[in-house]
Structures are given as C-alpha cells and as structure tokens.
C-alpha positions in Angstrom: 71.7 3.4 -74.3 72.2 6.0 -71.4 74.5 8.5 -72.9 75.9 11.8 -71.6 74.6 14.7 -72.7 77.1 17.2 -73.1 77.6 19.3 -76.3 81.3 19.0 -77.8 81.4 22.7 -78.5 81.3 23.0 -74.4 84.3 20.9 -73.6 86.4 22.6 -76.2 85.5 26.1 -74.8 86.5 24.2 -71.4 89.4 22.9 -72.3 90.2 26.6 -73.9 89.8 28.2 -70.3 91.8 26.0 -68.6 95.2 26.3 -70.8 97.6 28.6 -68.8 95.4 28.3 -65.1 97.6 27.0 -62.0 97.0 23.6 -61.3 97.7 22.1 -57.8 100.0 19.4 -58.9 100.4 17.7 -55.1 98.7 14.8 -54.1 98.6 13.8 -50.6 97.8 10.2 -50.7 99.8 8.1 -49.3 101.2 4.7 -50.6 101.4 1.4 -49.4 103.8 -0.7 -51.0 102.1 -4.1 -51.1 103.7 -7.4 -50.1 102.4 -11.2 -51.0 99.1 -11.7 -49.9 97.0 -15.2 -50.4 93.8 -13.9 -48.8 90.7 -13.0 -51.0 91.3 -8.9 -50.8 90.7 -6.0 -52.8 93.8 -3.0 -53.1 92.8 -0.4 -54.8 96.3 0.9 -56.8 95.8 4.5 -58.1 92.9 6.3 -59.9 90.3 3.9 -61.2 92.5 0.7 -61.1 91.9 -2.5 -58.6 93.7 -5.5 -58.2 90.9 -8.3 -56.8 91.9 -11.6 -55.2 88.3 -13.9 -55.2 87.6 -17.2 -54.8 91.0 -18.5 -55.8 91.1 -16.4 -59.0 93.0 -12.8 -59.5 91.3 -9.8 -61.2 92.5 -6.3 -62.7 90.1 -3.8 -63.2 90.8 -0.6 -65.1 94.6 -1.0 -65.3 96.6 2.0 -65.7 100.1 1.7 -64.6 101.9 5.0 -65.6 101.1 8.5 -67.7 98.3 8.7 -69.8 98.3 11.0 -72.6 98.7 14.7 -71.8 98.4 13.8 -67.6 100.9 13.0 -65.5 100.5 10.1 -62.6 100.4 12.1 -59.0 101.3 9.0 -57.1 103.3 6.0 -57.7 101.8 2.4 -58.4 102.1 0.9 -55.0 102.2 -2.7 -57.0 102.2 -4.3 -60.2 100.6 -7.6 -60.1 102.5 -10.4 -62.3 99.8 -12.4 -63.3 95.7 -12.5 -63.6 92.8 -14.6 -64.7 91.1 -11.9 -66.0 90.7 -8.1 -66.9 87.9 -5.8 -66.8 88.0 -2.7 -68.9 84.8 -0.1 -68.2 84.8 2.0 -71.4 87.8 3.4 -73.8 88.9 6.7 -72.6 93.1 6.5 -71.9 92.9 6.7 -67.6 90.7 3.5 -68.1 91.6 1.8 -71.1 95.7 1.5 -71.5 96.9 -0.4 -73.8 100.9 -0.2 -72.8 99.8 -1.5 -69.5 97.5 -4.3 -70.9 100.6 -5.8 -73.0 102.1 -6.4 -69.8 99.7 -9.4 -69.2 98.6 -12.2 -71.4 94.7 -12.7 -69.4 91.7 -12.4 -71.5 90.0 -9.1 -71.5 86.0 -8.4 -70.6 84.9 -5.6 -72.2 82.0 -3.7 -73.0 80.9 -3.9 -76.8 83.2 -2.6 -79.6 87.0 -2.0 -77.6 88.0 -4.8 -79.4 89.0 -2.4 -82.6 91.4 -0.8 -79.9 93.1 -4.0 -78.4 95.3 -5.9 -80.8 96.5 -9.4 -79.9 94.8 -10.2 -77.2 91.7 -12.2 -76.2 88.7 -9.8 -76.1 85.4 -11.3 -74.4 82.5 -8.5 -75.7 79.5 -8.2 -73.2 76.2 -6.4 -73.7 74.8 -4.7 -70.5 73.5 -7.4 -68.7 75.4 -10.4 -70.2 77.7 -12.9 -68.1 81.0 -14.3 -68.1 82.3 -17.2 -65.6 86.2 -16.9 -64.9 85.8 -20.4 -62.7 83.2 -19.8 -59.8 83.3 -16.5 -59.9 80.1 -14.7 -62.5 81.2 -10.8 -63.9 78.3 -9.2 -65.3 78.4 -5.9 -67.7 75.5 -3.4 -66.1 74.2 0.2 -67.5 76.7 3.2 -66.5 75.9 7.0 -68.2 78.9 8.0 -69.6 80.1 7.9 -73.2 82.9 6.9 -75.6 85.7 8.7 -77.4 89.6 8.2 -77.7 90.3 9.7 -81.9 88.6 12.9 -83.3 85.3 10.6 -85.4 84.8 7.5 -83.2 82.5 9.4 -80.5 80.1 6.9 -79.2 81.5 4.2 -81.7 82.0 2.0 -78.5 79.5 1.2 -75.0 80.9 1.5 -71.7 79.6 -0.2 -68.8 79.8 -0.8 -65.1 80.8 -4.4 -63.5 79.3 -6.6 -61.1 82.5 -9.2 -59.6 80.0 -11.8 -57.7 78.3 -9.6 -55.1 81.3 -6.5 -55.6 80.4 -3.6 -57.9 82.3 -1.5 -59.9 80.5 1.3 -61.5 83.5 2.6 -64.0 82.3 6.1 -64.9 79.2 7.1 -64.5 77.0 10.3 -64.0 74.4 9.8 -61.4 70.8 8.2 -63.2 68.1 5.8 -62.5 70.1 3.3 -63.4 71.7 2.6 -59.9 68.1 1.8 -58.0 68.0 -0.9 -60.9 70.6 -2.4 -60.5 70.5 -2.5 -56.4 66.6 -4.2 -57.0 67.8 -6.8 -59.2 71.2 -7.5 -57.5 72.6 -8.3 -53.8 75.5 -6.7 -53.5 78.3 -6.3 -50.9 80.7 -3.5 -51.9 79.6 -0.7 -54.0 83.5 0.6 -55.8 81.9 4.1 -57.2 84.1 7.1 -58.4 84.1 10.6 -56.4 86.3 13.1 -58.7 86.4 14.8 -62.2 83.1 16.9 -61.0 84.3 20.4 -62.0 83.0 22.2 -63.6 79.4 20.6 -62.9 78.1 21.9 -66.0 79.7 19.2 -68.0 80.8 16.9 -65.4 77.3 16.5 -64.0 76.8 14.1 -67.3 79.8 12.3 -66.9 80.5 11.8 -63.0 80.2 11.5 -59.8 80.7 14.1 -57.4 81.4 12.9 -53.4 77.8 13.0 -52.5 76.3 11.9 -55.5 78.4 8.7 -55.4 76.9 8.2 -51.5 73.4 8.9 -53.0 74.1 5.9 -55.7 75.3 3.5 -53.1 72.1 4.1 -51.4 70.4 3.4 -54.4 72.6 0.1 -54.9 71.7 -1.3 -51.3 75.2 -2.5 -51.2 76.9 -2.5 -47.7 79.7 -1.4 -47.8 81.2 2.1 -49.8 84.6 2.0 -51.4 85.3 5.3 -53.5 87.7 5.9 -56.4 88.8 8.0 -59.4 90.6 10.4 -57.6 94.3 11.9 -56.2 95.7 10.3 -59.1 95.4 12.5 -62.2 94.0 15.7 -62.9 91.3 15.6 -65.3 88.9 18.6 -64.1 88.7 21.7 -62.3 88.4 21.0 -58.2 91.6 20.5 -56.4 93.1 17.6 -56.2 92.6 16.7 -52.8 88.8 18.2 -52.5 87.1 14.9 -53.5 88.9 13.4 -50.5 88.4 15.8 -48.0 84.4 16.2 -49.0 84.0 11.8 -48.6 86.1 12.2 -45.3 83.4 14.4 -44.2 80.6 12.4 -45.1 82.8 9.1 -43.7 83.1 11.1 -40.3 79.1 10.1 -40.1 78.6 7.0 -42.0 80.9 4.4 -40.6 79.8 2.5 -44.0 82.3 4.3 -46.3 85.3 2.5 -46.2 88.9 4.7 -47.5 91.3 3.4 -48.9 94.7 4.4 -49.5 96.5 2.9 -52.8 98.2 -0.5 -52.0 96.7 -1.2 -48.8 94.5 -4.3 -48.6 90.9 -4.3 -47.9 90.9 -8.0 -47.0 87.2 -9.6 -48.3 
C-alpha cells in the first residue's frame, strides 16, 4: 500500500489555526452550461468530477453535485447528466465520494476495495490496484495513488483508494507525488493524463496528500501521456492557498507547454 504519511495530531493543530482566518470565498471560473452532445468528449463539471462520453458508453467520475460537509460549492454544476453506464469513485473522502449525488443514478459503481460499507443499495464492483472491469469495449483499470482513507473518527485507512485508467485516459484521483506515476506511464500507453493541482497548502501536510501545479506537470511527464488536463481546484476550499493560485500557477506553466490543456467546468474537450 502507498499511504500518506502525515501524523493526525498535525491536521488537528491545522485545522485549529485556520478557525477564525479570512478565507477568499470568490472563485473566478467561469461556467459553461452544457447542451446535448453525441460526440465521444470529456467535460470536466467542478472540482474532481468528470462526465466521459467513450465509445458509445457514458462515464461519471468522482460525482459531487452540491455542498459537501462543512464546504460550500464556489461554482455552480454547469450539468447534471441523466443517465450513465458506469461510475468511478477514487477513494471515500466527502468531495469525492457523495452519496446524495450517487442516489441520483441507478449505474453500477467501480470502486477501490472496501467503499462498499459506505454505499447502500447500489451495485458496488470492488477492484484491487491493477484489476479490470469491461463496461462494453471500453477496459477501467484501478492503478496505485498515495493518498489515504478516512470519512468517521475510527475507520482511518479501513478503505484503499486508487487512481483510474478509462482505455488510454487517466485519472489519478488524489494523489501525492511518488514513484508510482513512472510505473504506471512504463506499463501503460496513455493519451490524457486528468491529474489534480490544488489542496497544496500548507506543504507540510499536503505534500503527502497532493499535488501541487508543478508537481502534477512532473507526474504527467512521468506518465508519458500526451496531453495534460488538471483538476481539484476553484471549487471548494479545502487548504490554505487562494483559491485562484492553483490556476494562475498552471496558466503559467500552460503559457510554455502547449500540452496542458484548461478547462473550464462544462465546456467540452471533444476526444
């Protein structure tokens, strides 16, 4: 298992800090509302959620529609698919695993090992890291992230989390940056590299947890993908940095590598 490595007694002297700070509440994304679309595309909706048309079959990934416990939504859903073949969930923390927005659809649910204690009624397909799943043509396949597990006060770690690969399109979930991107890139051919930017304050906790803007270019080096779609920002704040700064810093680095590909939430990136 690659786990984080961050004590619990640091997060709650963190968390301590924070009460009372200002908080820049304004995002300045802006929002496409999205309109019928029967072309194989990818729409990134908010935070760590994508909506993925491929080969004829339709895919949610990390579906969060609204609030999540103790953060407000910055920016409106630009789109609220009404039906899927499938759903990926990463790993169980609330701005990637929700379950009001999961009752909305009646799809089966790929998962990493042990989130089926936390998803009642529904059809829960468990993978190990490197285990497959067909939805028709199309192969998912749960690959190493370093992160960790916790939604209660005891069930730290009681669950794995995991990164996706969607055919040759790979979603990295949460992840810190670690060795395990090179592996994946040598033992996969992949197209788009989805990796997260934000949550990176303060570093030292969030350096075990996530990606920070250049770290995330440094993994999609490692992946040998060809194309650079970034997430996990302007949508909630979960960390210390503004909430603009992780979009400013991969503008920068965009401004020199015509590979990075923005996106704002609703607007097509057609496959």
């Amino acid at each position: 298992m690659i786990c984080s490595n961050v004590r619990w007694l640091d997060i709650v002297r963190w968390k301590i800090g924070r009460l009372g700070k200002r908080v820049e509440h304004r995002s300045d994304l802006a929002v496409y509302y999205k309109e019928a679309i029967e072309e194989d595309c990818l729409i990134w909706l908010g935070h760590a959620t994508f909506y993925l048309r491929l080969g004829g079959k339709e895919f949610l990934i990390d579906p969060v529609f609204g609030d999540i416990p103790f953060h407000k939504r910055l920016v409106p859903l630009p789109w609220k698919p009404k039906g899927v073949d499938a759903i990926l969930i990463s790993h169980g923390h609330f701005d990637h695993l929700d379950i009001p927005t999961l009752t909305l659809y009646d799809a089966p649910i790929i998962a990493p090992e042990g989130l089926s204690r936390y998803i009642k009624n529904k059809e829960i397909i468990e993978l190990a890291w490197w285990q497959e799943r067909k939805v028709g043509d199309i192969t998912i396949t749960a690959l190493p992230a370093k992160h960790w597990h916790q939604r209660g006060l005891f069930d730290k770690n009681s669950a794995f989390w995991c990164s996706f690969l969607i055919d040759t399109i790979y979603f990295a979930g949460d992840s810190a940056y670690y060795t395990h991107f090179k592996q994946i890139g040598t033992c996969y051919d992949i197209d788009i590299a989805l990796l997260p930017i934000g949550a990176y304050e303060p570093r030292y906790i969030m350096k075990e947890n996530h990606l920070s803007p250049e770290e995330a270019l440094r993994a999609f080096e490692d992946l040998g993908a060809s194309s650079f779609i970034p997430y996990h920002y302007g949508t909630f704040i979960l960390s210390d940095e503004p909430v603009d700064e992780p979009l400013r810093r991969i503008e920068a680095l965009a401004s020199k590598d015509e590979r990075i590909e923005i996106l704002n939430p609703g607007l097509a990136f057609i496959l």
